[in-house]
Z-matrix of the N, CA and C atoms (Angstrom, degrees):
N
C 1 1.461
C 2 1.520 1 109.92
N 3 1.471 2 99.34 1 146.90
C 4 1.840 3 93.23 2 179.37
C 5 1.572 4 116.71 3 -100.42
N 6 1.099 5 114.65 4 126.42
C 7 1.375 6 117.85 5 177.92
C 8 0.911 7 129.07 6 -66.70
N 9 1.727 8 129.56 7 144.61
C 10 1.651 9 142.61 8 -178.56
C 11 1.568 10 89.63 9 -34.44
N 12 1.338 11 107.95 10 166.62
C 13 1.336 12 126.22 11 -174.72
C 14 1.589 13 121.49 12 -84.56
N 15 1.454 14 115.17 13 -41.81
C 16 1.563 15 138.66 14 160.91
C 17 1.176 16 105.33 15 -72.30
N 18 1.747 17 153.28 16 -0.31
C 19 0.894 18 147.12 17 179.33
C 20 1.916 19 93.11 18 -100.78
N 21 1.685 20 106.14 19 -51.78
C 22 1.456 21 91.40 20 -170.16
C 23 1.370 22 116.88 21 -71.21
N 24 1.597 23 121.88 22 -31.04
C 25 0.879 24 136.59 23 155.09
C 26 1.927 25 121.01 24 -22.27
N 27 1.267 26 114.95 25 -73.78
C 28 1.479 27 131.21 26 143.94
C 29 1.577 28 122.96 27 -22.74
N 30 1.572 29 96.39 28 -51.58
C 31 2.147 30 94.97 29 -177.49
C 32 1.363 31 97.22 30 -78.76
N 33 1.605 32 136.24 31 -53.74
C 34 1.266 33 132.01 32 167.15
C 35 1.720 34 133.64 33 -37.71
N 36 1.483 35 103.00 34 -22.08
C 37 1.471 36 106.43 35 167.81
C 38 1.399 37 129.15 36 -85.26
N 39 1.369 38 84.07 37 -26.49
C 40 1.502 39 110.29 38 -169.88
C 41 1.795 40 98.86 39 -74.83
N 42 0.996 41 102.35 40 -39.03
C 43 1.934 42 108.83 41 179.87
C 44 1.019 43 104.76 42 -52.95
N 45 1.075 44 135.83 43 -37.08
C 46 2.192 45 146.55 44 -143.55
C 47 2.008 46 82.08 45 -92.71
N 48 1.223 47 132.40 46 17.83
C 49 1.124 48 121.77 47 178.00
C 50 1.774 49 93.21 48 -107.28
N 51 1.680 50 98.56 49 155.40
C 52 1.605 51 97.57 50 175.96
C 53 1.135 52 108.86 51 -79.12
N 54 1.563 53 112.73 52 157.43
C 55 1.472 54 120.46 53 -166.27
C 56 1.497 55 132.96 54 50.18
N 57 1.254 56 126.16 55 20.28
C 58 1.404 57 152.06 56 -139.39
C 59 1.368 58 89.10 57 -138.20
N 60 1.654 59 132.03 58 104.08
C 61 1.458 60 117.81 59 159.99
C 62 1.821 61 99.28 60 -103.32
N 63 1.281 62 96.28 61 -148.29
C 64 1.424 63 96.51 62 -168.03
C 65 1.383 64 114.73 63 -83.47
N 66 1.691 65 131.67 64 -43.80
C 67 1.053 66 157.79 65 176.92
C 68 2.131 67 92.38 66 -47.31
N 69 1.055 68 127.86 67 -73.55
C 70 1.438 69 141.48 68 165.18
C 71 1.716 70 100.19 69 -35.87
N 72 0.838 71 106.31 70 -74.54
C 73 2.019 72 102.94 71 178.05
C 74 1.477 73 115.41 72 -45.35
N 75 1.246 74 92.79 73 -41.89
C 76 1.527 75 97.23 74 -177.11
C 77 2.088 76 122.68 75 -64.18
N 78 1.608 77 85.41 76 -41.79
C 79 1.795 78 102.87 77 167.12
C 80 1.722 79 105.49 78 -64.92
N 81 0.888 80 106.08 79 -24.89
C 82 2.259 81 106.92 80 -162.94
C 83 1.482 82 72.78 81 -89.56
N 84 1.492 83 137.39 82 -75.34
C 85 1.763 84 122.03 83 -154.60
C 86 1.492 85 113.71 84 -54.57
N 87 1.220 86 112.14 85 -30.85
C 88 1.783 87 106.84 86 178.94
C 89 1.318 88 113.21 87 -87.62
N 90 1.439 89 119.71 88 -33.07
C 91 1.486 90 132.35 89 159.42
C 92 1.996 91 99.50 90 -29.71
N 93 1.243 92 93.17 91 -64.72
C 94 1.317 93 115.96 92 -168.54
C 95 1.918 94 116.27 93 -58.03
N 96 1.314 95 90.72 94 -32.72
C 97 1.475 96 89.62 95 -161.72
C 98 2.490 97 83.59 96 -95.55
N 99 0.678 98 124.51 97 9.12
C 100 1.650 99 146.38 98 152.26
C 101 1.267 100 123.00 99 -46.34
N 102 1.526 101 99.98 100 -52.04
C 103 1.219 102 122.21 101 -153.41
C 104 1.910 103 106.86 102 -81.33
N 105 1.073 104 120.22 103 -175.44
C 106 1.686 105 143.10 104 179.83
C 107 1.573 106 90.40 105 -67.86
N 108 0.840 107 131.26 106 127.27
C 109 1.608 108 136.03 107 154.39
C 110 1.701 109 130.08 108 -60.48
N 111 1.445 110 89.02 109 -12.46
C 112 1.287 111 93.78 110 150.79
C 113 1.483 112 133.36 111 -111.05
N 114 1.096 113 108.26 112 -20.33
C 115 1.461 114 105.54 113 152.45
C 116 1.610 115 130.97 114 -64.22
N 117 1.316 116 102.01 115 -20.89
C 118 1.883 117 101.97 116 -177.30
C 119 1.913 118 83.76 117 -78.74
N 120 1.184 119 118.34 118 -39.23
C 121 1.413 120 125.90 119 -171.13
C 122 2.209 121 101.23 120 -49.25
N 123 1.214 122 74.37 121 -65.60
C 124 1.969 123 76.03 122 175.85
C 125 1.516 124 132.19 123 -66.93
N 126 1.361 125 88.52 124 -16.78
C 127 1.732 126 100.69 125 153.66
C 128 1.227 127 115.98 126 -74.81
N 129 1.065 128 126.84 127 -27.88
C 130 1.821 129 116.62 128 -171.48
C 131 1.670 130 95.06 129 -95.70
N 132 1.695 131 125.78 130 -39.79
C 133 1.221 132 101.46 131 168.52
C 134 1.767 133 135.43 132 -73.21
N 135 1.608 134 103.12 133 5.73
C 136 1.372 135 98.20 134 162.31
C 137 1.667 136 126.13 135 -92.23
N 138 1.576 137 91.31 136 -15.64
C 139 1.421 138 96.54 137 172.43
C 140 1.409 139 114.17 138 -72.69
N 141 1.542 140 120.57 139 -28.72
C 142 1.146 141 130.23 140 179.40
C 143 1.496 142 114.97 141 -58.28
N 144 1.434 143 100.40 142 -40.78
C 145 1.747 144 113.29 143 -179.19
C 146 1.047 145 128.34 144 -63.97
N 147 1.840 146 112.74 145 -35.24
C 148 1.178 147 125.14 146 177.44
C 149 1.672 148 111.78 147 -86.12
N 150 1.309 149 114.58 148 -6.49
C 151 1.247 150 98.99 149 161.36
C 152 1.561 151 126.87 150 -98.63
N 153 1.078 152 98.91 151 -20.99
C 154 1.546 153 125.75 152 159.88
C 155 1.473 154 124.52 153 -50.70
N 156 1.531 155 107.06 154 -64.08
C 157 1.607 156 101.14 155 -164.65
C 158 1.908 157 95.58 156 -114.51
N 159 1.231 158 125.21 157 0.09
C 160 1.175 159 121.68 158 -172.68
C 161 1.719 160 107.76 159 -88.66
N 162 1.207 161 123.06 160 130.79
C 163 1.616 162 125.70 161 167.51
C 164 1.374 163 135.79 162 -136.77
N 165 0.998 164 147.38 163 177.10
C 166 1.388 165 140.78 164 151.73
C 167 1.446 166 123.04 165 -79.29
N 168 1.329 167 101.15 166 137.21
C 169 1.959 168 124.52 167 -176.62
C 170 1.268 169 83.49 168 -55.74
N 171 1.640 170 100.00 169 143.71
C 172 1.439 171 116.24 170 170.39
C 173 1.429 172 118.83 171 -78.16
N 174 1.596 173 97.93 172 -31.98
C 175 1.230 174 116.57 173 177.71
C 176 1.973 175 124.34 174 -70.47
N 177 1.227 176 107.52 175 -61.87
C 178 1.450 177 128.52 176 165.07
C 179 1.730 178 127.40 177 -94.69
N 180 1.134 179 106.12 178 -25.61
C 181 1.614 180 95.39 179 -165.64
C 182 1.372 181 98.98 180 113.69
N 183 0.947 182 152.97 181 -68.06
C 184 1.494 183 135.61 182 -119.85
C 185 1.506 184 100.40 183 -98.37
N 186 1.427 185 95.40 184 159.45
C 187 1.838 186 105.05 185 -156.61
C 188 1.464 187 100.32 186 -75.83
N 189 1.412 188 105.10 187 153.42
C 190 0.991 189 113.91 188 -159.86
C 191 1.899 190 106.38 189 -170.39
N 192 1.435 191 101.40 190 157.76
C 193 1.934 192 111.73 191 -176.94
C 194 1.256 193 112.98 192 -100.03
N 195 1.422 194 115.28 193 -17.65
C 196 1.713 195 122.90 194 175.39
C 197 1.189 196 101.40 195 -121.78
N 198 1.583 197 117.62 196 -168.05
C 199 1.319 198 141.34 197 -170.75
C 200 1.737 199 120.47 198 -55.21
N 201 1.730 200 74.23 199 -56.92
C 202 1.752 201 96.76 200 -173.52
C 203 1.220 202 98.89 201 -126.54
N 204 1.606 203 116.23 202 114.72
C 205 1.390 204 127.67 203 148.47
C 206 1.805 205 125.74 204 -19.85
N 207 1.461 206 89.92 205 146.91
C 208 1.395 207 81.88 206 -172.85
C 209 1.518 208 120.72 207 -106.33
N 210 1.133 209 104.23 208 39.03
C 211 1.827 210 128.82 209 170.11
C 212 1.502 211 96.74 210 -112.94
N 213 1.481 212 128.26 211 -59.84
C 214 1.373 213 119.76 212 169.88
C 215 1.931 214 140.64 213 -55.04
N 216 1.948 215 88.02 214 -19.20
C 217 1.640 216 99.53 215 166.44
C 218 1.437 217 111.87 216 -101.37
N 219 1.412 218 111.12 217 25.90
C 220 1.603 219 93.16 218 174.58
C 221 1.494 220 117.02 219 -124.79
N 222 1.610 221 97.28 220 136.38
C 223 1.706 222 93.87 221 -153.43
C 224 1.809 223 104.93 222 -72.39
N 225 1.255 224 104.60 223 -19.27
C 226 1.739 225 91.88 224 -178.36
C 227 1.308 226 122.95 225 -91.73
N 228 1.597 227 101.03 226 20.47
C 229 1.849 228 99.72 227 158.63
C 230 1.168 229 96.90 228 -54.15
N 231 1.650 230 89.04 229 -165.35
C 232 1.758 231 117.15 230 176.45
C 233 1.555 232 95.43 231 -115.44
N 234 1.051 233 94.26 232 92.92
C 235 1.878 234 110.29 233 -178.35
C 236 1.654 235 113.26 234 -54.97
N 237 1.976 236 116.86 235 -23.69
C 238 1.455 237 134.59 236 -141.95
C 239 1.827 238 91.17 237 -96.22
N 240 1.618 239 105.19 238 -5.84
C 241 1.610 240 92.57 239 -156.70
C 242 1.791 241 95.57 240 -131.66
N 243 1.540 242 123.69 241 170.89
C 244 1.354 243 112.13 242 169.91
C 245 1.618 244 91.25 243 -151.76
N 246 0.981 245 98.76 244 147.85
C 247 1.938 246 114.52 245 -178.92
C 248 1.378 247 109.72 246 -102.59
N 249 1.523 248 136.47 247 95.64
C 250 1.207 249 132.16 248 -164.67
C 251 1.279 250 96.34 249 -80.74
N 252 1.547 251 131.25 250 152.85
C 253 1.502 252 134.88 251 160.59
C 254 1.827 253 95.96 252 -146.85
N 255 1.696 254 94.42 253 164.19
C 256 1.039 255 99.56 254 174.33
C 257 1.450 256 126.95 255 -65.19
N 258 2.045 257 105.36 256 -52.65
C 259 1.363 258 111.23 257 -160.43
C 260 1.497 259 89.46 258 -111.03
N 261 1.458 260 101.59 259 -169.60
C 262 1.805 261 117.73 260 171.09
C 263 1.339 262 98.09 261 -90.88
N 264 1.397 263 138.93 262 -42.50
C 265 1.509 264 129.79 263 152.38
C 266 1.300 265 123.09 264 -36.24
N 267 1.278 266 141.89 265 -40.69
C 268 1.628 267 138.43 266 172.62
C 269 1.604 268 108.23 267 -68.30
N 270 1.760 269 104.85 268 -27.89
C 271 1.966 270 103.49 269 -179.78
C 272 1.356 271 97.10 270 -80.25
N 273 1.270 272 137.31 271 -18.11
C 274 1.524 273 104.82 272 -170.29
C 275 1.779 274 100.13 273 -97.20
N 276 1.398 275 98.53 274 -21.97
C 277 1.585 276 97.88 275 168.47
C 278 1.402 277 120.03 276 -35.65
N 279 1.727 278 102.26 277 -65.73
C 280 1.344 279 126.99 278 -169.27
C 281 2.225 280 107.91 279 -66.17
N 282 0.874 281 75.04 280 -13.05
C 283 1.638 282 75.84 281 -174.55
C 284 1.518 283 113.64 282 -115.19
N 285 1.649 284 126.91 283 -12.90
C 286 1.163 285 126.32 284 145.05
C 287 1.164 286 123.24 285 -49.38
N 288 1.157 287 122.47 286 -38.37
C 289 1.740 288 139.85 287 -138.62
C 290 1.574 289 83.70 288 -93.75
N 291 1.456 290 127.88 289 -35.01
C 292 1.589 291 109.66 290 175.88
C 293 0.967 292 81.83 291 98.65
N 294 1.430 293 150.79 292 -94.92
C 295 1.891 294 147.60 293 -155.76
C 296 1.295 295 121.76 294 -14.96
N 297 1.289 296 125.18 295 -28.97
C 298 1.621 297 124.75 296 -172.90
C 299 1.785 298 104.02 297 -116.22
N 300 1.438 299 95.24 298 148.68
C 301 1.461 300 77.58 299 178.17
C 302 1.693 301 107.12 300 -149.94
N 303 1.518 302 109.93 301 24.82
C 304 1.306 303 147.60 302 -148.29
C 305 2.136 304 95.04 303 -110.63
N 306 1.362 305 117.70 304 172.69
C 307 1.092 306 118.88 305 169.27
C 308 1.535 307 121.11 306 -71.07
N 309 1.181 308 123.74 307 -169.17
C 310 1.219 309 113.53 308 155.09
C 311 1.645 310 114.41 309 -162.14
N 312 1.465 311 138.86 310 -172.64
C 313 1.275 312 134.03 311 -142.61
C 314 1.776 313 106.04 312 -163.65
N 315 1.042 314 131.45 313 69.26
C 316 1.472 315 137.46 314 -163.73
C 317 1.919 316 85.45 315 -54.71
N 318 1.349 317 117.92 316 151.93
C 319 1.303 318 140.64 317 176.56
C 320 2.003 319 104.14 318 -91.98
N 321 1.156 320 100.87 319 -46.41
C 322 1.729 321 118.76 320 -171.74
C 323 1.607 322 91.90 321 67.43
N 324 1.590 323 143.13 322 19.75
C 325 0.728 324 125.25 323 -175.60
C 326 1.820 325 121.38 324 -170.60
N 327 1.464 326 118.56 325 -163.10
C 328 1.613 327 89.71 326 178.78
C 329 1.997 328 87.05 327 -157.72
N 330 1.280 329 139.36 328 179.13
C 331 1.327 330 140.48 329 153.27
C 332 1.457 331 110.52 330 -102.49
N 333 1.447 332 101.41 331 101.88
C 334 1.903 333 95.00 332 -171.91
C 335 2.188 334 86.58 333 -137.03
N 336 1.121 335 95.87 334 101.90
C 337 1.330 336 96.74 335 -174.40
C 338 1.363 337 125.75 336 -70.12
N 339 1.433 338 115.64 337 -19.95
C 340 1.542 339 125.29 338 148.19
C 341 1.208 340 128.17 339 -62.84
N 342 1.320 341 106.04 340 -15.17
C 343 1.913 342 100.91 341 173.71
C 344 2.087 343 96.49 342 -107.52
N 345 1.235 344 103.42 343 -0.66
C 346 1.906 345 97.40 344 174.10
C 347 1.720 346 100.17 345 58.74
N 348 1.710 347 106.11 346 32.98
C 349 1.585 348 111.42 347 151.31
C 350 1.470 349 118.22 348 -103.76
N 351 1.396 350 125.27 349 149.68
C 352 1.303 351 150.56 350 158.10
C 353 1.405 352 130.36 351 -96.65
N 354 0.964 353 120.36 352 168.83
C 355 1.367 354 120.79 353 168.33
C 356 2.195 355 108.20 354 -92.76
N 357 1.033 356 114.76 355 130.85
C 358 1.790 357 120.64 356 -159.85
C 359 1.818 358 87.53 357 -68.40
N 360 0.821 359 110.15 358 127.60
C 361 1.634 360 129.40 359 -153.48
C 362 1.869 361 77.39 360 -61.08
N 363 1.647 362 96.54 361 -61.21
C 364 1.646 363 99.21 362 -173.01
C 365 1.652 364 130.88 363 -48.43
N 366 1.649 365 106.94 364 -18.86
C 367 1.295 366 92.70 365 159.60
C 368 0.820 367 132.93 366 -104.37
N 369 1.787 368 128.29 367 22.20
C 370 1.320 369 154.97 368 133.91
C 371 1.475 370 102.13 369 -45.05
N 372 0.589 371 128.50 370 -67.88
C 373 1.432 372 144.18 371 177.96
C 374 1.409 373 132.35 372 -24.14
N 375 2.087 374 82.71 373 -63.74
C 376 1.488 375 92.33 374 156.86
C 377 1.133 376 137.14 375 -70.70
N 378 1.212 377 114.41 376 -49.26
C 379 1.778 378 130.09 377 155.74
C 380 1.709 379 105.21 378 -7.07
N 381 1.904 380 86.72 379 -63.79
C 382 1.957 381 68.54 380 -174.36
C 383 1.438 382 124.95 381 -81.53
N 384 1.229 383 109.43 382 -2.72
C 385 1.406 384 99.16 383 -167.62
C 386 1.911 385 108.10 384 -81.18
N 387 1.456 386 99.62 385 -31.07
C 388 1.276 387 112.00 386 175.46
C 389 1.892 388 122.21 387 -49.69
N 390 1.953 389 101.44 388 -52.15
C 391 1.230 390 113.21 389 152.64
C 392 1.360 391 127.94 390 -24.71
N 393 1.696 392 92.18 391 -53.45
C 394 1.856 393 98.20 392 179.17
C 395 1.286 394 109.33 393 -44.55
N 396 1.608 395 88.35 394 -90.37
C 397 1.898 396 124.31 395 170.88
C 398 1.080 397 120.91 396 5.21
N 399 2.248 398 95.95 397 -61.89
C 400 2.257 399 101.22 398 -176.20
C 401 1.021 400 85.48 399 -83.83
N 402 1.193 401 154.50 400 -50.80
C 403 1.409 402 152.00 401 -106.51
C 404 1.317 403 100.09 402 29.63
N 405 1.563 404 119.62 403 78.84
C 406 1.380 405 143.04 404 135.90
C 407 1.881 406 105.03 405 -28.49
N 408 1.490 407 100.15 406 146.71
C 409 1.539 408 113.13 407 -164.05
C 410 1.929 409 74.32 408 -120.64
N 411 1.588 410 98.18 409 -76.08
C 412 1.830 411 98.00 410 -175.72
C 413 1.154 412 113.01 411 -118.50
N 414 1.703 413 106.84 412 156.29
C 415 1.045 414 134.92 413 176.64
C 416 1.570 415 115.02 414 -99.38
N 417 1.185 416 150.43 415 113.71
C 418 1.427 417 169.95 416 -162.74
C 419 1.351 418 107.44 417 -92.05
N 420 1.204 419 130.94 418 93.24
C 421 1.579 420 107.92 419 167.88
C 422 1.531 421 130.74 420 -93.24
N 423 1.442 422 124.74 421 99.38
C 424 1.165 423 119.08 422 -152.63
C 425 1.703 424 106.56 423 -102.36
N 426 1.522 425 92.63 424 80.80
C 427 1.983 426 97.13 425 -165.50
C 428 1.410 427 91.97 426 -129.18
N 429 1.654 428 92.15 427 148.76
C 430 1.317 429 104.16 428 -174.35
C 431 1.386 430 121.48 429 -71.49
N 432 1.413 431 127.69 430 137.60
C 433 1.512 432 130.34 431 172.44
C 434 0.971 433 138.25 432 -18.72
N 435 1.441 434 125.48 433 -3.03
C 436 1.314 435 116.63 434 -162.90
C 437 1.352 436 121.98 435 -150.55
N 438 1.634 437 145.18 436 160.77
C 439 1.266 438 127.76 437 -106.27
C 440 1.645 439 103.97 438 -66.00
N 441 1.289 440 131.42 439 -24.60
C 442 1.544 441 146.84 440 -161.16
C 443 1.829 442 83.90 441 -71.87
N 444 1.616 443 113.63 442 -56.58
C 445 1.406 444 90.77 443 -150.89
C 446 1.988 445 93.43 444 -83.82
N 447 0.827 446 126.91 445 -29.74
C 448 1.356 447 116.51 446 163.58
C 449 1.688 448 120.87 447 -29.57
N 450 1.755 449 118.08 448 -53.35
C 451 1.169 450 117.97 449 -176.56
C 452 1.472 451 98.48 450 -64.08
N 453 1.561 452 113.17 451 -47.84
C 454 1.328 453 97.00 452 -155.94
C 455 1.864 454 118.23 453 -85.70
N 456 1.560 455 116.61 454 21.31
C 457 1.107 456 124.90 455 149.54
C 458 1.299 457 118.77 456 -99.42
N 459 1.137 458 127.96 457 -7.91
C 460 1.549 459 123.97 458 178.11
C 461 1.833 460 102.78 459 -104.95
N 462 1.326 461 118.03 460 -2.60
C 463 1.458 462 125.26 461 163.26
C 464 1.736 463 102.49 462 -84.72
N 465 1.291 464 135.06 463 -32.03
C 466 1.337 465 148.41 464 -154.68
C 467 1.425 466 82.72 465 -94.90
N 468 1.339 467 127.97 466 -63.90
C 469 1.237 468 130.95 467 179.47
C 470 1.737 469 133.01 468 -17.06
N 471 1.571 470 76.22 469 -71.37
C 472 1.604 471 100.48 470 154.05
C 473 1.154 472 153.20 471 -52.98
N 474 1.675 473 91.29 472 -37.14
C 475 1.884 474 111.72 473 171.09
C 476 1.388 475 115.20 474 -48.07
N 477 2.219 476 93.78 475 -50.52
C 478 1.133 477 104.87 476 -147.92
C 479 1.509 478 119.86 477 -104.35
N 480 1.408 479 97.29 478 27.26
C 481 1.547 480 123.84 479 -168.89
C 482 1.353 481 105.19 480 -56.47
N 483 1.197 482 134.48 481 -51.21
C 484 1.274 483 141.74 482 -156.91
C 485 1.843 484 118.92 483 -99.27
N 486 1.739 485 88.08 484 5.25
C 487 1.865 486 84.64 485 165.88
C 488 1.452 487 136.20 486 -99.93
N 489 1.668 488 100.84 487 -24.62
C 490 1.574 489 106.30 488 152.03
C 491 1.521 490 68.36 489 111.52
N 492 1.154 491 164.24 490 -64.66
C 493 1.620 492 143.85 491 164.62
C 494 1.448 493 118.15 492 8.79
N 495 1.745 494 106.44 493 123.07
C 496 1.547 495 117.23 494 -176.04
C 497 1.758 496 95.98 495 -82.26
N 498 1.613 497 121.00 496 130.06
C 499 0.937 498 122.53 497 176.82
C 500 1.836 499 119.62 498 -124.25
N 501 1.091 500 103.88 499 115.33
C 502 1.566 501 115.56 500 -171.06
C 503 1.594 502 104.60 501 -122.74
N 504 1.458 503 81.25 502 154.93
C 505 1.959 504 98.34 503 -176.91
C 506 1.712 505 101.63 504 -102.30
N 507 1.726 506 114.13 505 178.41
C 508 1.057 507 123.45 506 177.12
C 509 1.673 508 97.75 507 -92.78
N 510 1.684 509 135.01 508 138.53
C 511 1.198 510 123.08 509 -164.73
C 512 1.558 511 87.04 510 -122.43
N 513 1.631 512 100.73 511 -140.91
C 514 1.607 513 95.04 512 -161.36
C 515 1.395 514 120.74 513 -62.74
N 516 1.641 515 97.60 514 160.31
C 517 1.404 516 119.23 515 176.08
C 518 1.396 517 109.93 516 130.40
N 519 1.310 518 124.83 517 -31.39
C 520 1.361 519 120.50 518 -179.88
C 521 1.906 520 113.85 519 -110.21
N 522 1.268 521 96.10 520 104.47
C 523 1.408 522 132.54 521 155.94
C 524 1.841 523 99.36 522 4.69
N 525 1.081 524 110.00 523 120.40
C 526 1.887 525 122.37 524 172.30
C 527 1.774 526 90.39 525 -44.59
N 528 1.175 527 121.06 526 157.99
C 529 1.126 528 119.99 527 159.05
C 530 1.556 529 128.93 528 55.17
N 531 1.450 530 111.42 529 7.38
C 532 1.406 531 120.58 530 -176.26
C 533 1.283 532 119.01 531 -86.41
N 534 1.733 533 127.04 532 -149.01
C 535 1.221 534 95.91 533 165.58
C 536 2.232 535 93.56 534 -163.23
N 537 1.410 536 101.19 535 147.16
C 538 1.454 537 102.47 536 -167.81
C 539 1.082 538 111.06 537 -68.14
N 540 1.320 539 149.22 538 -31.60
C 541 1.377 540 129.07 539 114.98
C 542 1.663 541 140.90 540 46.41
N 543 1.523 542 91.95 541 -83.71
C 544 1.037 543 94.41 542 -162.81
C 545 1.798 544 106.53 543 -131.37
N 546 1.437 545 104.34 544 24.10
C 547 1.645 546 136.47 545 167.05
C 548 1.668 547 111.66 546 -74.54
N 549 1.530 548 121.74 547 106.49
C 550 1.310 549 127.76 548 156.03
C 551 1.267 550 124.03 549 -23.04
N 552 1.240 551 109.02 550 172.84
C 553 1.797 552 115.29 551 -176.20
C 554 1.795 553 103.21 552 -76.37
N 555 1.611 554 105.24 553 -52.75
C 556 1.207 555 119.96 554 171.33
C 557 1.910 556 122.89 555 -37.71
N 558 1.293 557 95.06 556 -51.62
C 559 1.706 558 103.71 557 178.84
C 560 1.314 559 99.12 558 -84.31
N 561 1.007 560 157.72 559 -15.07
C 562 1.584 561 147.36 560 165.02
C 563 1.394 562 120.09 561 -85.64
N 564 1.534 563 120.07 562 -10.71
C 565 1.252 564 129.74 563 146.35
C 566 1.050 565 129.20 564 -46.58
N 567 1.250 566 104.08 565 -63.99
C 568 1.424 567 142.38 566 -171.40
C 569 1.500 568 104.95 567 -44.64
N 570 2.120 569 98.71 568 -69.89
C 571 1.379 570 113.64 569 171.43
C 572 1.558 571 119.10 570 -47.02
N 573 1.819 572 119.45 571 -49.45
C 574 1.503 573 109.43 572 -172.73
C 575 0.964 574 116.10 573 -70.69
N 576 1.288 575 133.81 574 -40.59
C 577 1.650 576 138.93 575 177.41
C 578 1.241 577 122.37 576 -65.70
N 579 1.827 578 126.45 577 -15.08
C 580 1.421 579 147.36 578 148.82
C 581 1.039 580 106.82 579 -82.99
N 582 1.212 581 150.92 580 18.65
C 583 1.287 582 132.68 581 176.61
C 584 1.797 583 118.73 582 -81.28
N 585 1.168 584 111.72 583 143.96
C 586 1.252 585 120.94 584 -156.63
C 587 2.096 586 109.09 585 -110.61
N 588 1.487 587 111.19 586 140.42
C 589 1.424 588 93.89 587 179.72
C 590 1.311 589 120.29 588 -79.31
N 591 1.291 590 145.89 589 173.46
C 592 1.411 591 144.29 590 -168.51
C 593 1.687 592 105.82 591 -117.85
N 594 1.681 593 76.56 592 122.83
C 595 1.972 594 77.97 593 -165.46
C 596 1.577 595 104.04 594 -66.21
N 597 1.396 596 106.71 595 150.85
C 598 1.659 597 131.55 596 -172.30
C 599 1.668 598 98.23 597 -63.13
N 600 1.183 599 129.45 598 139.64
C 601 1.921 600 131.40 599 171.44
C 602 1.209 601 81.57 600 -65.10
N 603 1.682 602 107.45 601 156.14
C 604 1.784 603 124.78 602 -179.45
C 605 1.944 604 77.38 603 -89.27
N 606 1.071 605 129.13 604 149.60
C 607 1.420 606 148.36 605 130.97
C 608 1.828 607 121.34 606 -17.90
């Protein structure tokens, strides 16, 4: 049978989620259409909200309802240090977990040359200017294990060759191929307090 039009419409949007095929979208829209009518109602106005009042730090990246995040306006961070990650999902990881207590620097991006991604030149950009600004001591690289986040610390590497910035990775505890994400409080401990410096390119 063919389905109402706003229903397929609905299972098809619902797919465009990760790990979400169609069969799964299809259980969440009828799940959904189950439910209180006012609750499917307050679901669509929170989605509304978050596209509405939710943004990125001007300063770092990370999501946020005002200008400047409120990890970047608070004076009793550790102003001396910055936690690089790829997404705004790996910063709230890293900052749930309690372990860091330092700034940090969203990437919006990764160097994975099979997918024809880069790192956005501009938040290269920012990175350094920020370095200037605190006069950053270290750089944190909080990228996932595996071959993507490798390139895209030895691309960071490179950028940031010429500022005199101590640059270290997250070391053991997190799984080859895993992802910061979706890493416990315990294994991100593990990783920041193991973290290792990144040897200098010979000349």
């Amino acid at each position: 049978m063919s389905l109402p039009g706003p229903l397929e419409l609905l299972i098809n949007l619902w797919g465009k989620f990760p790990g979400v095929g169609n069969k799964t979208a299809r259980r969440m829209v009828f799940f959904l259409l189950s439910q209180n009518p006012e609750w499917a109602r307050s679901l669509a106005r929170a989605v509304n909200d978050v596209m509405d009042q939710v943004r990125s730090c001007s300063e770092c990246g990370a999501v946020t309802t005002e200008d400047i995040c409120s990890v970047c306006s608070d004076p009793a961070r550790d102003r001396k240090t910055i936690c690089v990650v790829e997404t705004q999902e790996d910063c709230v990881a890293m900052e749930q977990s309690g372990v860091y207590r330092g700034l940090y620097h969203i990437l919006g991006g990764r160097c994975s040359p099979l997918d024809d991604e880069e790192i956005p030149e501009e938040s290269l950009e920012q990175l350094k200017r920020r370095i200037r600004e605190l006069c950053i001591t270290e750089i944190i690289l909080a990228l996932d294990p595996r071959v993507e986040g490798d390139l895209t610390a030895f691309t960071l590497q490179d950028a940031l060759s010429g500022t005199g910035v101590r640059l270290s990775r997250l070391s053991y505890g997190l799984p080859v191929g895993g992802s910061i994400g979706y890493a416990d409080r315990a294994t991100l401990h593990v990783a920041l307090e193991s973290r290792r410096e990144m040897e200098k390119e010979e000349e």
